[in-house]
C-alpha positions as CSV (number, residue, x, y, z in Angstrom):
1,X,0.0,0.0,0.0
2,X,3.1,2.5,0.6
3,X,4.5,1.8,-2.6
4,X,1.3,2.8,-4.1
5,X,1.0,6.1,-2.3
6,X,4.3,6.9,-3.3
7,X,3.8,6.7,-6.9
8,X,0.2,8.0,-6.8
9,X,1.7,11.3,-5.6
10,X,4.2,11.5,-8.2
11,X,2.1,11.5,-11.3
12,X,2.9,14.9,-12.6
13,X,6.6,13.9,-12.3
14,X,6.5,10.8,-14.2
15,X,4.3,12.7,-16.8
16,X,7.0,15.2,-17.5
17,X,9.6,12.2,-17.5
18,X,7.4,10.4,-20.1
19,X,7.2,13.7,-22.3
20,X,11.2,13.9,-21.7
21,X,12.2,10.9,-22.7
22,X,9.9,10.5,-26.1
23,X,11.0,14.0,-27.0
24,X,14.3,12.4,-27.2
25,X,12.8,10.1,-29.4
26,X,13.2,7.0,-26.7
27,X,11.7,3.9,-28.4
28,X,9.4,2.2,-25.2
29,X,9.5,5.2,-23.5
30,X,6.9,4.0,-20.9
31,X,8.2,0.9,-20.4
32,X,11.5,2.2,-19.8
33,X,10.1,4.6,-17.2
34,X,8.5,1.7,-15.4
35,X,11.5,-0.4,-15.2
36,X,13.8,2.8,-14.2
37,X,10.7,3.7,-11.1
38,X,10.4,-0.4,-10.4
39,X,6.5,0.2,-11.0
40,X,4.3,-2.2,-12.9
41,X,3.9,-0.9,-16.4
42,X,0.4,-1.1,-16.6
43,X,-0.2,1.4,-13.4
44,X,2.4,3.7,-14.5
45,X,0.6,3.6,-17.8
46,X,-3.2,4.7,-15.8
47,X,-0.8,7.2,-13.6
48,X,0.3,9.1,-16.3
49,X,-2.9,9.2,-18.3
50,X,-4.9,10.6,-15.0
51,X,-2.1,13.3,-14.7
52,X,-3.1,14.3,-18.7
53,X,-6.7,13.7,-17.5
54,X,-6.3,16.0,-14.5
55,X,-4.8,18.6,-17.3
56,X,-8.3,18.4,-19.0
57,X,-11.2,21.1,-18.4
58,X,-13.1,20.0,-15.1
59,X,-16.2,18.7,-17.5
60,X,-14.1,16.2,-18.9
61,X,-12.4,15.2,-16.1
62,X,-15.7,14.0,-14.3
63,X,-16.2,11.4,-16.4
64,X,-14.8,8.8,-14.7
65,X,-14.9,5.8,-17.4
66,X,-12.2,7.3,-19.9
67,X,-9.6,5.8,-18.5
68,X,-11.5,2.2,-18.5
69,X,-12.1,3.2,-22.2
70,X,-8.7,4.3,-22.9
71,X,-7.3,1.0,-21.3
72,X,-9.7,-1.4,-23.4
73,X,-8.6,0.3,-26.2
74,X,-5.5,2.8,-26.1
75,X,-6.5,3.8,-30.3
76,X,-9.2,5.5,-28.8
77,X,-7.0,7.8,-26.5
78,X,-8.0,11.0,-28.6
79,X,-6.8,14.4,-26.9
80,X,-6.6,17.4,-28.0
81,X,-3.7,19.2,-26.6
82,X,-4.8,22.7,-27.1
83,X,-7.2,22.2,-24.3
84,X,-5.0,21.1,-21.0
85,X,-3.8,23.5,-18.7
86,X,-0.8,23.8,-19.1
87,X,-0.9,22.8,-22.9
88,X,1.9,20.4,-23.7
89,X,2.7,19.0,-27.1
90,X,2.1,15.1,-27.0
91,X,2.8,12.9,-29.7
92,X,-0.7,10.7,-29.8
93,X,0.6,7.7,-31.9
94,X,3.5,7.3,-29.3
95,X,1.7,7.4,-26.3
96,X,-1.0,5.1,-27.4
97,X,1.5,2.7,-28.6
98,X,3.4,2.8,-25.0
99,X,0.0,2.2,-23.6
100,X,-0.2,-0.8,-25.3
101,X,3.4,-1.9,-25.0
102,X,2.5,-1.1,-21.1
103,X,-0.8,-3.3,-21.0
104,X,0.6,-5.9,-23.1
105,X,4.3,-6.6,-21.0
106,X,2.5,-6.2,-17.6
107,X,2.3,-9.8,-16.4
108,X,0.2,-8.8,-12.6
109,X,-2.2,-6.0,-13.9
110,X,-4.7,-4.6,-16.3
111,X,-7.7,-5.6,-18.4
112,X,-5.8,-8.7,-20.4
113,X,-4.4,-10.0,-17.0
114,X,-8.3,-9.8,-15.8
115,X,-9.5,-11.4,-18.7
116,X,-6.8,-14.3,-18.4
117,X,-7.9,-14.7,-14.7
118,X,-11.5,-14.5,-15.2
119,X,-11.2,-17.7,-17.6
120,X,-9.1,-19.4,-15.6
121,X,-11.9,-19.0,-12.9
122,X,-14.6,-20.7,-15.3
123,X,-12.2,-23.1,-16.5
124,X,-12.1,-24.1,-12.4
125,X,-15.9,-24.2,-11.8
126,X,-16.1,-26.4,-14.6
127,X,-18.2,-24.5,-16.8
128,X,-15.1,-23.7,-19.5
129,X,-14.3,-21.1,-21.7
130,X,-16.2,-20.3,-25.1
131,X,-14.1,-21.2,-28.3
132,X,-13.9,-17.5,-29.7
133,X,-12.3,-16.4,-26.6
134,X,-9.7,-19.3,-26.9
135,X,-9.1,-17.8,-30.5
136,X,-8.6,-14.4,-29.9
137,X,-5.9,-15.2,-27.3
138,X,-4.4,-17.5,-29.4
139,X,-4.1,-14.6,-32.3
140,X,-3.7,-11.6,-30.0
141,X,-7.0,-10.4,-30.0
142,X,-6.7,-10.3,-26.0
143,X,-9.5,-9.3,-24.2
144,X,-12.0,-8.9,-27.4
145,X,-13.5,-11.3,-28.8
């Protein structure tokens, strides 16, 4: 729980150390960051997109479910940099490909780890998992079916 504090309350830095190290033109940058901090990629990747969210205007920030979106599906991440306070020049393609990298190398958390565990659980009662989402693991679909 300490470990989680501590990173929680260093958002805005690891923001700016994100937007240093891919103006530098660091390949992985997020994953890179995550090793460097010792964090789980995944949660580094949600920390960094709520410090971007918390740039927004207060009437996006209050809906709470963009980040659930965003992790589903990082091509949806859709900003428009104009509108944070302070603006800050983001490359989109980038940062949702390090989201991606982020949810697909985290082995602990995030919505494909979920998935994995959830059929696990119905494989246990017994019930087993449907064929189409044995096939989408199998070609990287992940968590859609």
């Amino acid at each position: 729980m300490l470990k989680a504090n501590k990173h929680r309350g260093q958002k805005e830095q690891y923001l700016a150390d994100y937007c240093a190290l891919v103006e530098n033109g660091t390949p992985q940058a997020m994953l890179l960051l995550a090793k460097e901090r010792d964090y789980q990629p995944y949660l580094l990747a949600r920390l960094i997109l709520t410090a971007i969210l918390d740039r927004w205007p207060a009437a996006v920030r209050q809906n709470k479910d963009i980040l659930k979106e965003w992790a589903r599906s990082p091509e949806q991440i859709d900003l428009d940099c104009e509108l944070l306070d302070p603006p800050m020049s983001l490359d989109l393609k980038v940062l949702r490909v390090d989201v991606q990298l982020s949810i697909e190398h985290d082995d602990s958390y995030g919505p494909l780890v979920d998935t994995m565990k959830q059929n696990v659980g119905l494989e246990y009662v017994g019930g087993g998992v449907p064929d189409c989402v044995r096939v989408s693991f199998c070609f990287g679909g992940g968590w859609r079916e």
